[in-house]
C-alpha positions as CSV (number, residue, x, y, z in Angstrom):
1,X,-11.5,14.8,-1.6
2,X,-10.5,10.9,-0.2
3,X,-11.0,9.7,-4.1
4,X,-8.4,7.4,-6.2
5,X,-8.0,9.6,-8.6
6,X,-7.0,12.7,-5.8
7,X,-4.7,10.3,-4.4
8,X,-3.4,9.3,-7.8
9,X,-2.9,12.4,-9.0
10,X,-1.1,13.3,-5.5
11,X,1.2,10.4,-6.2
12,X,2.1,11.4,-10.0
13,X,2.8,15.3,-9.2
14,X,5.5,14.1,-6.5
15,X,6.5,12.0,-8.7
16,X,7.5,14.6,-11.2
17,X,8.5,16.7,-8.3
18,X,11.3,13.7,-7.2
19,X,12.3,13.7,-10.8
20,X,12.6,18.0,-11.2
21,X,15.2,17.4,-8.3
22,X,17.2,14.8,-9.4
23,X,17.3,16.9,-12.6
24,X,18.4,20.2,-10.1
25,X,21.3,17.9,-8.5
26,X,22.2,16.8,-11.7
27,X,22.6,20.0,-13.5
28,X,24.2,22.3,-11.0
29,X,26.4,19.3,-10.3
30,X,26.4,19.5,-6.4
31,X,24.2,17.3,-3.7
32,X,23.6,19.2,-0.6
33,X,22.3,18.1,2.5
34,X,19.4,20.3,2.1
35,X,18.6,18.8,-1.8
36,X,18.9,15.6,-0.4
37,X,16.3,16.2,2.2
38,X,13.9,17.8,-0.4
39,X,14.7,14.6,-2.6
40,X,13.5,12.5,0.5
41,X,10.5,14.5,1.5
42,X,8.8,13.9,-1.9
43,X,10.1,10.4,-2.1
44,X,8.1,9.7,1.3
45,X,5.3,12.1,0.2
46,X,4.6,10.4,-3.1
47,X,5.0,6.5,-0.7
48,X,2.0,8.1,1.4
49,X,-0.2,8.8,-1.4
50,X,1.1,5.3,-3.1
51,X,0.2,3.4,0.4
52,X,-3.3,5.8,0.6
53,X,-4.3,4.4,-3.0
54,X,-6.1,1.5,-1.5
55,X,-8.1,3.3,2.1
56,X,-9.0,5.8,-0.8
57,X,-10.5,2.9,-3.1
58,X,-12.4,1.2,-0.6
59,X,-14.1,4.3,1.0
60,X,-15.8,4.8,-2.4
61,X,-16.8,1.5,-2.3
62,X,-17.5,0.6,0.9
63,X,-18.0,4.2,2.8
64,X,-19.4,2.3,5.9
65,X,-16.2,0.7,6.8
66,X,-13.9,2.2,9.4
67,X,-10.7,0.2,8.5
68,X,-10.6,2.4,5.7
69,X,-10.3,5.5,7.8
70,X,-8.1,3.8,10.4
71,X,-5.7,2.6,7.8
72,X,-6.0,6.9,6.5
73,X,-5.2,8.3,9.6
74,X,-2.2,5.6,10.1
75,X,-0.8,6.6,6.7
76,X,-1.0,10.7,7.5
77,X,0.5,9.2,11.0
78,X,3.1,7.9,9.5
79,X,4.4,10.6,6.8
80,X,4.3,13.0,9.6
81,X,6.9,11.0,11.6
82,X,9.0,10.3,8.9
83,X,9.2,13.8,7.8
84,X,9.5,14.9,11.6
85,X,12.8,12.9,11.2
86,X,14.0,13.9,7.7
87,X,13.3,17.5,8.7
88,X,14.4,17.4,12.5
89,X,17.5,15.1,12.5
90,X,16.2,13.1,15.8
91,X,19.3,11.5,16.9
92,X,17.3,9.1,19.1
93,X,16.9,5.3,19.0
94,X,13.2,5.4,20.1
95,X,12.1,7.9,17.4
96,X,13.3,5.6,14.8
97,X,11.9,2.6,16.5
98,X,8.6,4.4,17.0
99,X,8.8,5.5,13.4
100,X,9.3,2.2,12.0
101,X,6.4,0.6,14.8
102,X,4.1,3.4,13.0
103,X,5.0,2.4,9.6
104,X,4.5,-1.1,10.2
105,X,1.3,-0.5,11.0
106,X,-0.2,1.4,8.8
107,X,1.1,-0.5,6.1
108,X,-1.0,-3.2,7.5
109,X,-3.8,-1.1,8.1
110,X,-3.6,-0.4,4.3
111,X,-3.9,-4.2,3.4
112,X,-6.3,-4.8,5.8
113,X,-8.6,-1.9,4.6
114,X,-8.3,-3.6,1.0
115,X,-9.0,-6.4,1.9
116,X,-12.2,-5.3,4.0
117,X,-13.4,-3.9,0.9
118,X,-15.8,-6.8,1.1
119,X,-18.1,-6.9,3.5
120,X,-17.2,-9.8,6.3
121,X,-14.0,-10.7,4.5
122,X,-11.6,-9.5,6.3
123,X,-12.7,-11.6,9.7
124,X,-12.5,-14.6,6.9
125,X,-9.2,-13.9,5.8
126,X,-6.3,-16.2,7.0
127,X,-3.6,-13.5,5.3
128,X,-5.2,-10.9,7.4
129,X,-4.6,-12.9,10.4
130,X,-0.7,-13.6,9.4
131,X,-0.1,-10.4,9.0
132,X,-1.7,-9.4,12.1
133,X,0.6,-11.8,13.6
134,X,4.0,-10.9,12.1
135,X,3.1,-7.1,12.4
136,X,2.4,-8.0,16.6
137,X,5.8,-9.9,16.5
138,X,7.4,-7.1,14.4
139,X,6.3,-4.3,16.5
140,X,7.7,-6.1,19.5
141,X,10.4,-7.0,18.7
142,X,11.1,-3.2,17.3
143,X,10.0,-1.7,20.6
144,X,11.5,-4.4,22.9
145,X,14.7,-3.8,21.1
146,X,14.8,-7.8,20.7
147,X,18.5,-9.3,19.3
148,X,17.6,-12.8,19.9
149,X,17.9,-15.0,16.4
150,X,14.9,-17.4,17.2
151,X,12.8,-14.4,17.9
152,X,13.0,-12.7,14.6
153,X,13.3,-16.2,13.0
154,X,9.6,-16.6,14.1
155,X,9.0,-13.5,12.6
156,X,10.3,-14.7,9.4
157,X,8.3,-17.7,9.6
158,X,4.9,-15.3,10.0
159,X,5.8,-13.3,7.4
160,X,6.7,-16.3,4.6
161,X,3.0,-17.5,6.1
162,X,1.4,-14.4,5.0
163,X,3.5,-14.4,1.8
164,X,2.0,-17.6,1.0
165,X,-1.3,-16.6,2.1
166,X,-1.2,-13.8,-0.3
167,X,0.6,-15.8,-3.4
168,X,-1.8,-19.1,-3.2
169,X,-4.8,-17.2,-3.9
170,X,-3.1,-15.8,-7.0
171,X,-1.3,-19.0,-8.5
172,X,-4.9,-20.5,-8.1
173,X,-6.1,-17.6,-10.4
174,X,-3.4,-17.4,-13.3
175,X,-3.7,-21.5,-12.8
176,X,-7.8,-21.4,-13.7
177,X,-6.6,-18.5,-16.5
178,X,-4.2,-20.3,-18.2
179,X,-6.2,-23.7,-18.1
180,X,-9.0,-21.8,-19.4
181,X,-7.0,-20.6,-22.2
182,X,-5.0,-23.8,-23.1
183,X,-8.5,-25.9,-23.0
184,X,-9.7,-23.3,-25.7
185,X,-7.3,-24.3,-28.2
Protein backbone atom coordinates (compact mmCIF):
# COMPACT_ATOMS: atom_id res chain seq x y z
CA UNK A 1 0.00 0.00 0.00
CA UNK A 2 2.90 2.87 1.04
CA UNK A 3 4.38 2.35 -2.76
CA UNK A 4 5.34 5.25 -5.28
CA UNK A 5 3.30 4.28 -7.62
CA UNK A 6 0.03 4.18 -4.99
CA UNK A 7 1.04 7.58 -4.01
CA UNK A 8 1.44 8.58 -7.65
CA UNK A 9 -1.46 7.41 -8.85
CA UNK A 10 -3.22 9.10 -5.59
CA UNK A 11 -1.73 12.34 -6.84
CA UNK A 12 -2.81 12.07 -10.68
CA UNK A 13 -6.66 10.99 -9.84
CA UNK A 14 -6.91 14.35 -7.63
CA UNK A 15 -5.36 15.87 -10.11
CA UNK A 16 -8.02 15.11 -12.59
CA UNK A 17 -10.49 15.51 -9.80
CA UNK A 18 -9.15 19.47 -9.38
CA UNK A 19 -9.41 19.75 -13.08
CA UNK A 20 -13.39 18.04 -13.33
CA UNK A 21 -14.19 21.02 -10.88
CA UNK A 22 -12.76 23.81 -12.50
CA UNK A 23 -14.54 22.42 -15.51
CA UNK A 24 -18.08 22.28 -13.18
CA UNK A 25 -17.38 26.10 -12.08
CA UNK A 26 -16.70 26.89 -15.47
CA UNK A 27 -19.60 25.49 -17.15
CA UNK A 28 -22.52 26.29 -14.89
CA UNK A 29 -20.86 29.62 -14.70
CA UNK A 30 -21.18 30.18 -10.84
CA UNK A 31 -18.37 29.73 -7.86
CA UNK A 32 -19.96 28.87 -4.65
CA UNK A 33 -18.44 28.72 -1.40
CA UNK A 34 -19.14 25.12 -1.24
CA UNK A 35 -17.21 24.47 -5.05
CA UNK A 36 -14.63 26.38 -3.82
CA UNK A 37 -14.07 24.25 -0.84
CA UNK A 38 -14.25 21.00 -2.95
CA UNK A 39 -11.68 22.87 -5.32
CA UNK A 40 -9.44 23.27 -2.21
CA UNK A 41 -9.84 19.90 -0.64
CA UNK A 42 -8.43 18.16 -3.67
CA UNK A 43 -5.94 20.80 -4.25
CA UNK A 44 -4.55 19.95 -0.58
CA UNK A 45 -5.31 16.26 -1.11
CA UNK A 46 -3.33 15.83 -4.28
CA UNK A 47 -0.15 18.31 -2.14
CA UNK A 48 -0.33 15.36 0.43
CA UNK A 49 0.15 12.64 -1.87
CA UNK A 50 2.72 15.10 -3.89
CA UNK A 51 4.72 15.70 -0.40
CA UNK A 52 4.19 11.63 0.50
CA UNK A 53 6.05 10.79 -2.94
CA UNK A 54 9.30 10.80 -1.25
CA UNK A 55 8.56 8.82 2.64
CA UNK A 56 6.81 6.41 0.06
CA UNK A 57 10.19 6.04 -2.02
CA UNK A 58 12.42 5.53 0.61
CA UNK A 59 10.39 2.95 2.60
CA UNK A 60 10.88 0.66 -0.46
CA UNK A 61 14.28 1.30 -0.27
CA UNK A 62 15.24 1.62 2.94
CA UNK A 63 12.17 -0.20 5.05
CA UNK A 64 14.36 0.02 8.23
CA UNK A 65 14.34 3.66 8.53
CA UNK A 66 11.78 5.43 10.80
CA UNK A 67 12.19 8.95 9.27
CA UNK A 68 10.28 7.59 6.60
CA UNK A 69 7.32 6.81 8.72
CA UNK A 70 7.69 9.93 10.85
CA UNK A 71 7.74 12.18 7.84
CA UNK A 72 4.17 9.76 6.79
CA UNK A 73 2.41 10.29 9.81
CA UNK A 74 3.43 14.27 9.67
CA UNK A 75 2.10 14.45 6.08
CA UNK A 76 -1.49 12.56 7.07
CA UNK A 77 -1.07 15.10 10.23
CA UNK A 78 -1.02 17.72 8.28
CA UNK A 79 -3.81 17.19 5.49
CA UNK A 80 -6.05 16.51 8.40
CA UNK A 81 -5.61 20.01 9.86
CA UNK A 82 -5.78 21.71 6.83
CA UNK A 83 -8.94 20.08 5.85
CA UNK A 84 -10.26 20.51 9.56
CA UNK A 85 -9.92 24.21 8.54
CA UNK A 86 -11.21 24.26 4.88
CA UNK A 87 -14.19 22.16 6.17
CA UNK A 88 -14.65 23.78 9.65
CA UNK A 89 -14.03 27.52 9.11
CA UNK A 90 -11.85 27.87 12.46
CA UNK A 91 -11.88 31.48 12.96
CA UNK A 92 -8.96 31.18 15.37
CA UNK A 93 -5.39 32.57 15.28
CA UNK A 94 -3.82 29.44 16.95
CA UNK A 95 -5.41 26.91 14.57
CA UNK A 96 -3.84 28.56 11.73
CA UNK A 97 -0.56 29.04 13.49
CA UNK A 98 -0.68 25.38 14.65
CA UNK A 99 -1.60 24.45 11.11
CA UNK A 100 1.18 26.21 9.47
CA UNK A 101 3.75 24.81 12.72
CA UNK A 102 2.41 21.22 11.35
CA UNK A 103 3.03 21.88 7.81
CA UNK A 104 6.33 23.15 8.41
CA UNK A 105 7.25 20.26 9.78
CA UNK A 106 6.26 17.71 7.90
CA UNK A 107 7.59 19.22 4.91
CA UNK A 108 10.83 18.84 6.62
CA UNK A 109 10.21 15.58 7.69
CA UNK A 110 9.70 14.79 3.91
CA UNK A 111 13.23 16.14 2.94
CA UNK A 112 14.77 14.65 5.76
CA UNK A 113 13.32 11.15 5.02
CA UNK A 114 14.78 11.58 1.34
CA UNK A 115 17.58 12.46 2.23
CA UNK A 116 17.96 9.42 4.94
CA UNK A 117 17.39 7.20 2.07
CA UNK A 118 21.07 6.46 2.59
CA UNK A 119 22.02 4.96 5.38
CA UNK A 120 24.10 7.47 7.89
CA UNK A 121 23.57 10.43 5.54
CA UNK A 122 21.29 12.27 6.92
CA UNK A 123 23.54 12.76 10.35
CA UNK A 124 26.27 13.90 7.47
CA UNK A 125 24.18 16.35 5.90
CA UNK A 126 24.79 20.04 6.44
CA UNK A 127 21.28 20.98 4.48
CA UNK A 128 19.61 18.73 6.91
CA UNK A 129 21.03 20.61 9.65
CA UNK A 130 19.87 24.12 7.97
CA UNK A 131 16.75 23.17 7.65
CA UNK A 132 16.43 21.84 10.96
CA UNK A 133 17.51 25.25 12.01
CA UNK A 134 15.22 27.52 9.95
CA UNK A 135 12.23 25.04 10.61
CA UNK A 136 13.20 25.53 14.84
CA UNK A 137 13.34 29.40 14.03
CA UNK A 138 10.23 29.13 11.79
CA UNK A 139 8.11 27.25 14.19
CA UNK A 140 8.90 29.77 16.86
CA UNK A 141 8.53 32.47 15.61
CA UNK A 142 4.96 31.09 14.17
CA UNK A 143 3.93 30.03 17.71
CA UNK A 144 5.56 32.88 19.66
CA UNK A 145 3.67 35.15 17.31
CA UNK A 146 7.17 36.97 16.76
CA UNK A 147 6.91 40.68 14.76
CA UNK A 148 10.35 41.56 15.38
CA UNK A 149 12.35 42.19 11.76
CA UNK A 150 15.82 40.87 12.95
CA UNK A 151 14.10 37.74 14.09
CA UNK A 152 12.58 36.63 10.83
CA UNK A 153 15.68 38.18 9.09
CA UNK A 154 17.67 35.35 10.84
CA UNK A 155 15.24 33.10 9.58
CA UNK A 156 15.81 34.28 6.17
CA UNK A 157 19.47 33.94 6.52
CA UNK A 158 18.82 29.90 7.58
CA UNK A 159 16.76 29.35 4.93
CA UNK A 160 19.14 31.04 1.92
CA UNK A 161 21.78 28.60 3.99
CA UNK A 162 19.83 25.67 3.28
CA UNK A 163 18.97 26.94 -0.25
CA UNK A 164 22.55 27.01 -0.89
CA UNK A 165 23.12 23.86 0.76
CA UNK A 166 20.75 22.24 -1.50
CA UNK A 167 21.78 24.16 -4.89
CA UNK A 168 25.81 23.69 -4.41
CA UNK A 169 25.58 20.02 -4.57
CA UNK A 170 23.64 20.37 -7.87
CA UNK A 171 25.70 23.13 -9.76
CA UNK A 172 28.68 20.80 -8.84
CA UNK A 173 26.76 17.97 -10.78
CA UNK A 174 25.42 19.83 -14.02
CA UNK A 175 29.25 21.48 -13.62
CA UNK A 176 31.09 17.71 -13.88
CA UNK A 177 28.01 17.00 -16.75
CA UNK A 178 28.60 19.59 -18.82
CA UNK A 179 32.57 19.39 -18.51
CA UNK A 180 32.16 15.91 -19.29
CA UNK A 181 30.30 16.59 -22.30
CA UNK A 182 32.32 19.68 -23.69
CA UNK A 183 35.71 17.62 -23.10
CA UNK A 184 34.09 14.87 -25.45
CA UNK A 185 34.02 17.07 -28.29
Amino acid sequence: MITPKSYALGFLMTSVVAVLIVIAIVVLGEYTKTRGRFLLTALVVQGYFFCSLGPAWVAERRPDSRVWQSALIACFAGLLVILAGIWGTPNSDAFWKSTAIVTTLALVLVYAAVVDVEPRRLARSFGVKSAGLATVIACIGMAGGINWPPYWWFFTLAFFVWLGAMLVPVAGYLGRRFKRRFQGR
